[in-house]
N, C-alpha and C positions, 0 to 999 in steps of 0.2 A: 594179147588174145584172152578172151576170156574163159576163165574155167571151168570144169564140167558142173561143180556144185553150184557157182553160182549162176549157170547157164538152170539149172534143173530150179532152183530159189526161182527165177524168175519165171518159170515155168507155169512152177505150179502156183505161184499166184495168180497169175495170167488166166486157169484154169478156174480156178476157184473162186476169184471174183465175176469170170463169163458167168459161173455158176449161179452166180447170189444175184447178178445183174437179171437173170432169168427167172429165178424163181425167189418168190420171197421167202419163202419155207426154210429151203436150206441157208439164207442168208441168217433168219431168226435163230435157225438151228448150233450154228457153230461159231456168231458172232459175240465181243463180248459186252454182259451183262452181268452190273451188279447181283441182281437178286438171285439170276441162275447158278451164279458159283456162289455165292456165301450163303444161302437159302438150300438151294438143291446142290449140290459139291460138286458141282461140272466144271471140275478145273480144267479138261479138255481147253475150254474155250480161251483162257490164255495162252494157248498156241494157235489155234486156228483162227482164230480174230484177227491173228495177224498176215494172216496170205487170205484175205477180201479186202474190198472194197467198194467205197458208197455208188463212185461212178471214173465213165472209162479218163477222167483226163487227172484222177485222182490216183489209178492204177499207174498211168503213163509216165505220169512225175516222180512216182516212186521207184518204178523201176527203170527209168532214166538215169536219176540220181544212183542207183546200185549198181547198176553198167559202171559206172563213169570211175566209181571207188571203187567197186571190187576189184578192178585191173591194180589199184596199189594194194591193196590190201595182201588179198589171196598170193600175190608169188613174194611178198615180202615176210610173211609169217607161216607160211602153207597152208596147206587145203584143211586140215585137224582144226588148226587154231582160228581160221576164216572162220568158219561153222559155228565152231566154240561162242565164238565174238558176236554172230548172229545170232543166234540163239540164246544166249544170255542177255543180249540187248532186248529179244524182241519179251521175254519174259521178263525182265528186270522192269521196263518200261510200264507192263499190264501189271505185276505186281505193284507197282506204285504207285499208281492209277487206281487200283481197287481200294489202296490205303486211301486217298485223297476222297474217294465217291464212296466210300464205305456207306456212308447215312443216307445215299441217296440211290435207293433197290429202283429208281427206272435210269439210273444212268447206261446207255449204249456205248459200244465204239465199236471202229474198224480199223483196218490200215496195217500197214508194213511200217510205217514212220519211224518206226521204235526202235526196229533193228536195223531200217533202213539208215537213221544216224549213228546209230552204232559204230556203222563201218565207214562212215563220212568221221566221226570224231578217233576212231581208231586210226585212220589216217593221217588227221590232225597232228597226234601224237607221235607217230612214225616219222611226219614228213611235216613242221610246225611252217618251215618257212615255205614251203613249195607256193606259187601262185596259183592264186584262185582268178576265176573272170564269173563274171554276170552278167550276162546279157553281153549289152556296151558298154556298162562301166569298166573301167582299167580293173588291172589284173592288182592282185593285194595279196598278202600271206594268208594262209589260210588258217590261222590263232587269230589274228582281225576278224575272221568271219565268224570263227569257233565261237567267237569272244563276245561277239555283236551279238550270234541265235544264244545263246546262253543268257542272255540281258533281254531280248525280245521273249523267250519265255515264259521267262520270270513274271514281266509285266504281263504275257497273259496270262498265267495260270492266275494271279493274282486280280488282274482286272475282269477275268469273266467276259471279255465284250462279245466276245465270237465260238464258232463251235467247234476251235482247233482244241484235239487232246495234245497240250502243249506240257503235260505232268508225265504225259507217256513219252513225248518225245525226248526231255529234255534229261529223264531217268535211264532210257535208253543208251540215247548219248555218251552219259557218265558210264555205263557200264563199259560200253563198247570203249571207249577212250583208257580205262583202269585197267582193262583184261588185256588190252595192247599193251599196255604198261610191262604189267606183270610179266608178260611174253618178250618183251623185250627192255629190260628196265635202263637198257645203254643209252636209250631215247632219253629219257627224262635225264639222264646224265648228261645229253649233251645240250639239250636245249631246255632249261630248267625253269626259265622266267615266262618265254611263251606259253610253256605248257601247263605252268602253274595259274597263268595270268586268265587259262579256260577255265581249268579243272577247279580251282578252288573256289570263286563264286558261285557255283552249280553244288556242289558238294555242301557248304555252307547252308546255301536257302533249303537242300531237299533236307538239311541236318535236321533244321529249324520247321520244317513243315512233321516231320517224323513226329519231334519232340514237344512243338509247341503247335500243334495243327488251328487252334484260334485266330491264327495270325492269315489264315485265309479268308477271313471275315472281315474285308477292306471296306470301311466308307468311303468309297473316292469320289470324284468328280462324276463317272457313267452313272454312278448308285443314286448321285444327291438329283443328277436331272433325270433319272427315269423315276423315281420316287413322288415328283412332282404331281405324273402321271398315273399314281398309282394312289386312287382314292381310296375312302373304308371298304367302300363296297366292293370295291375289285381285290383287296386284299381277306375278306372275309369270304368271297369265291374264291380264291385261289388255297383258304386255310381249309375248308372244306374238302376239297378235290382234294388236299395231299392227305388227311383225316382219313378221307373213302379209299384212298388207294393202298395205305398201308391197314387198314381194317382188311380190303381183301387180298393184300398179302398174306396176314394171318390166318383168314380163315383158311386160304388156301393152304397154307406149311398145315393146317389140322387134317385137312381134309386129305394130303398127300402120308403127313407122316405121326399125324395123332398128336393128343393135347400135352402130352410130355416135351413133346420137340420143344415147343416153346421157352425161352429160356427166361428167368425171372422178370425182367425189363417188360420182356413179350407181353406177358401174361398180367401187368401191372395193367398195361397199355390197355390191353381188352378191356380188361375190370373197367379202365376210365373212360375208354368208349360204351360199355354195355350201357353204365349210367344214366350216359349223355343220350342215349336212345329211351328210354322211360319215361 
């Protein structure tokens, strides 16, 4: 049966994506965005970004998947440490997210997904062999699946093809899986290779994205054929528009919080834009 917290988790997302679905305002309002939190410090939005959503079959999936694992979850660690594990996941996920979009002030997101794996990899960890089903394919342990979305990540954060926040999901994850851990460290005692065979690929790449974030600058095969397609001229519009968009980023950070705000890089940038206007 499921518990009253995460009867109330699923609530108020329920609530607050009808919301965002209705009006675009409040979706603008509390959804999250680069340039609102590291420009304007509405850190707010790293929580509330995570109970909306884009539309209703994106809500439905998430908080399917959260029914389904919060029943292990919640009575195998309690109602404190549930929460805990949510809530660090759904932050851990948006903090890591902001590192990776930092250079880019129109990056968006929504979604539960964060904390919503959270509690799907803290499960993982709990319970490595338990079977998992999909669909109609056969049932499999659920460190094969851990194992699998940890590798399907990877390759998107890294390929860019689509517009899953897969840096959010996959930091999320890791949290939620670590703070199980930590809660209950008998688990990794007993089942050591599964649980390593998740956790340490995932650990490893976000190591490597922290340390060496260049490494997200892939030439791969999607880049070399849409590149084809990508003559001077559509690449000198497109250098343009991001030129005009962080020009009025700036002016705006002057016009909100005066020409001090600006921090030296800022202030180079303008200098190199005023020029370019003359």
């Amino acid at each position: 049966m499921l518990g009253v917290v995460p009867f109330l988790l699923i609530l108020v997302n329920i609530i607050m994506s009808f919301q965002g679905f209705r009006n675009q305002w409040f979706l603008d309002r509390y959804k999250f965005d680069v340039e609102k939190i590291l420009v304007y410090k509405e850190y707010k939005r790293l929580l509330t970004s995570g109970f909306l959503h884009i539309n209703w079959l994106h809500l439905i999936l998430n908080m399917l998947t959260l029914y389904w694992f919060s029943g292990l979850v919640e009575p195998e660690l309690g109602t404190l440490a549930y929460t805990l594990i949510y809530v660090a996941s759904l932050a851990g996920g948006d903090l890591f997210s902001l590192l990776v979009h930092k250079h880019d002030h129109s990056y968006t997101a929504v979604g539960a997904s964060g904390a919503v794996f959270g509690i799907v990899f803290a499960s993982i960890a709990l319970f490595p062999n338990m079977g998992i089903r999909i669909f109609i394919l056969p049932s499999f342990p659920a460190w094969m699946y851990g194992l699998a979305y940890v590798l399907y990540s990877i390759y998107g954060i890294r390929s860019r093809t689509d517009n899953v926040g897969h840096d959010a999901h996959l930091s999320g994850a890791v949290v939620g899986m670590l703070v199980a851990i930590a809660m209950r460290p008998g688990s990794l005692l007993q089942n050591p290779l599964p649980i390593l065979l998740v956790a340490l690929p995932a650990i490893v790449f976000i190591f490597i994205i922290v340390t060496r974030p260049h490494v997200l600058l892939v030439d791969n095969f999607f880049y070399k054929k849409q590149r084809k397609l990508y003559n001077i001229d559509q690449r000198y519009n497109a250098e343009k528009v991001d030129k005009q968009k962080e020009l009025d980023r700036l002016l705006e950070k002057i016009h909100q919080k005066g020409m001090k705000s600006l921090s030296a890089k800022e202030k180079s940038t303008l200098a190199e834009y005023s020029k370019q206007l003359q």
